[in-house]
N, C-alpha and C positions, 0 to 999 in steps of 0.2 A: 482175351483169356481163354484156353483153353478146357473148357469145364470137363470135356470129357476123359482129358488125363488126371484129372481131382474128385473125381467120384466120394461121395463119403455114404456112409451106413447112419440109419436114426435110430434110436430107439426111443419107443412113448413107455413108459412106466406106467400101470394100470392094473392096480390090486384091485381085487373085489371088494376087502372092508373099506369102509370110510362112516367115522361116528357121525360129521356134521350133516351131511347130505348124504342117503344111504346109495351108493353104487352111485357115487359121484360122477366117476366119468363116462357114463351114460346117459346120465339126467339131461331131460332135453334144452335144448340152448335154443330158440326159434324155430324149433319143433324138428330139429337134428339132433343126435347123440353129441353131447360135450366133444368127445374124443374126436369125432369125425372131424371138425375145425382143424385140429392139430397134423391128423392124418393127410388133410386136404393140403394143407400148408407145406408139407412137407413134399409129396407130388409132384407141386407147381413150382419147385425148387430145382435148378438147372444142376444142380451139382450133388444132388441126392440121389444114391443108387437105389439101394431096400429102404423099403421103412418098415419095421420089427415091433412088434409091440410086444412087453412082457406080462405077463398077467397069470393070477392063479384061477383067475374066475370064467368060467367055459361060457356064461351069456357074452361078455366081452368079449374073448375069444372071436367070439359069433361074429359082433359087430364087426369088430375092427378088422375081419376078414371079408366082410360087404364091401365098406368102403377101401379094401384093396391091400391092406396089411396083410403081412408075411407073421404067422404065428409056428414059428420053427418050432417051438418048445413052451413048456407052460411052465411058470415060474414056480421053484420050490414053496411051499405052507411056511417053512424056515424064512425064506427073505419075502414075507409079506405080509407080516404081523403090524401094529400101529405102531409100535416103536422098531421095525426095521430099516436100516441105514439103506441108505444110494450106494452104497459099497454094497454090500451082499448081490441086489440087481446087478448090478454092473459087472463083478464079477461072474456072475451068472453065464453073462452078455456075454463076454470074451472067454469065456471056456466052452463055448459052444459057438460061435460066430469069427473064423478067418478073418481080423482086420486089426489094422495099427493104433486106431480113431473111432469112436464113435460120437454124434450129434445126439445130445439128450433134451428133447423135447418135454416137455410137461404137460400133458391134454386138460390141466386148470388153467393155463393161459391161451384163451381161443385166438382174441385178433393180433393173430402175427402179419409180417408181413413178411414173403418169400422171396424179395428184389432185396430186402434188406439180409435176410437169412444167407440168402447166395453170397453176399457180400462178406459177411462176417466168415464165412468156410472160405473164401480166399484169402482173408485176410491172416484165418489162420493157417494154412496151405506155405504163405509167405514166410511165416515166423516157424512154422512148425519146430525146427531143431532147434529153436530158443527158448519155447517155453515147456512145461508140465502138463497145461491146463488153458481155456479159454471160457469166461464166465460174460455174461450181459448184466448191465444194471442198471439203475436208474438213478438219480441224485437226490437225497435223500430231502424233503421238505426244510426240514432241522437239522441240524447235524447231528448224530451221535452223543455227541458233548452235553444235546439240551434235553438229552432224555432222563429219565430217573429211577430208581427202582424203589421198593417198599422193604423196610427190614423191621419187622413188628408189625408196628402200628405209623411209623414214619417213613416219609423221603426221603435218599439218598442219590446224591448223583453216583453214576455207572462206574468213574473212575477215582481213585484218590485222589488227583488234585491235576487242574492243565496249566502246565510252565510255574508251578508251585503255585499256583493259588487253590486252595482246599473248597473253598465255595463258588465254584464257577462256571455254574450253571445259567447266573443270571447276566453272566456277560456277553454282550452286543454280538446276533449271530456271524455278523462281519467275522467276528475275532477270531473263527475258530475255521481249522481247514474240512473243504466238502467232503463228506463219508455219502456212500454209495449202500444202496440196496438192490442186491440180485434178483433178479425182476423174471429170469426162466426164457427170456424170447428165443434162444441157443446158446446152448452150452456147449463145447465139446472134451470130451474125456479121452485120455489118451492110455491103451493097456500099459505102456511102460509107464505109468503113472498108478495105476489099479495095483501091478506088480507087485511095485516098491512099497505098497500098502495104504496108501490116498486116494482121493476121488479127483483133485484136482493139482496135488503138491502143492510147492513154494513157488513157482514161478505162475501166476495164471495172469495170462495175457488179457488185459481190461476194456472191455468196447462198453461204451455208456450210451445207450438209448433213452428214446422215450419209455413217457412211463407205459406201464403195461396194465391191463385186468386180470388180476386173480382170483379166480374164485376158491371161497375156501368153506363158504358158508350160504344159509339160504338171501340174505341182504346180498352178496356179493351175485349171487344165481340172478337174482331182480334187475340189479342193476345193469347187468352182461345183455339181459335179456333186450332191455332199451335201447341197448345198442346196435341190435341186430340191422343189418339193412343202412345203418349209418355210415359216414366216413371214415368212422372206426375200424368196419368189420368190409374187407374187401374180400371173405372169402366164401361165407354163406350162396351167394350165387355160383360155388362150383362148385357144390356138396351135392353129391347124387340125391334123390329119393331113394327111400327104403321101398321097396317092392313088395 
């Protein structure tokens, strides 16, 4: 495979606010910046040209300029509010960054792995004029079907009824077909797809991994932490020191 006629552009999304963890993606992870995991990952990647990080917040900035990130432009106060969509960034992204493609990393998902990343940017390389969109997931514990929501004071299952039975939630997980959870390991987004006014369209091409660590809160930050140095995490040993 030729990687260097597939070159692709990343981008780390990386606002300043965050309610659960404040400046989440600098909180340290094994006594590294969260972000730098994702930064790093992305590096060690044979088929990644720039890696871009957006952000409104100039300590980040900072950082992610240490560990080797290209901070072309600082993202609009508009797209980096706590209800701002991945559209607004992205858009962002491609009115200011020359490319067809971008790889959207998540600096909450540290242990990626880059032999697998490279894989998936060929995979979508192959299919490119097939699809929209290319998303990662994971397979869901339960299916969708066994989950429930609250309306008052009660249960309800999520859908009206599966192959017309109205209560059927308690049937056998066999019965029901696997639903998937977007787990962040790589995404890629495609401008003719931002265009037409989507993040990923109808067509998103499906690659199922393992599962992933998200962090999203201070329990998930503990747990990431325990992992550091494990078989988990194959990238902490190539995270510079801060100087």
């Amino acid at each position: 495979m030729n990687f260097d006629a597939m070159k692709i552009n990343v981008i780390i999304p990386a606002r300043g606010g965050s309610k659960g963890i404040p400046k989440k993606n600098i909180v340290l992870l094994g006594n590294r910046p969260l972000m730098a995991y994702s930064i790093t990952a992305s590096f060690l990647c044979k088929s990644v040209d720039r890696v871009i990080v957006s952000t409104d917040d100039k300590e980040i900035a900072k950082i992610a300029k240490h560990y080797g990130a290209e901070i072309p432009f600082m993202r609009p106060d508009e797209y980096a509010k706590d209800h701002s969509s991945d559209f607004g960034f992205l858009k962002h992204f491609f009115d200011n960054i020359p490319c067809d493609e971008v790889a959207l990393i998540r600096p909450t998902t540290p242990f990626r792995n880059p032999e697998f990343m490279d894989k998936v940017i060929d995979k979508y390389f192959e299919n490119k004029n097939e699809l929209t969109g290319l998303r990662t997931a994971e397979v869901m514990n339960q299916p969708a079907y066994k989950q429930l929501k609250i309306n008052g004071d009660y249960f309800e299952e999520l859908f009206d009824s599966f192959n017309g039975i109205k209560n059927y939630s308690n049937l056998p997980r066999q019965e029901f077909l696997s639903t998937y959870s977007p787990n962040g390991h790589i995404d890629i987004v495609k401008r003719e797809t931002i265009e037409n006014g989507s993040v990923f369209g109808n067509k998103i091409y499906a690659v199922v991994c393992e599962k992933m660590v998200d962090i999203d809160d201070s329990d998930d930050l503990e747990i990431a932490n325990h992992l550091v140095g494990s078989r988990f995490d194959i990238l902490s040993k190539h995270i510079k020191e801060i100087k």
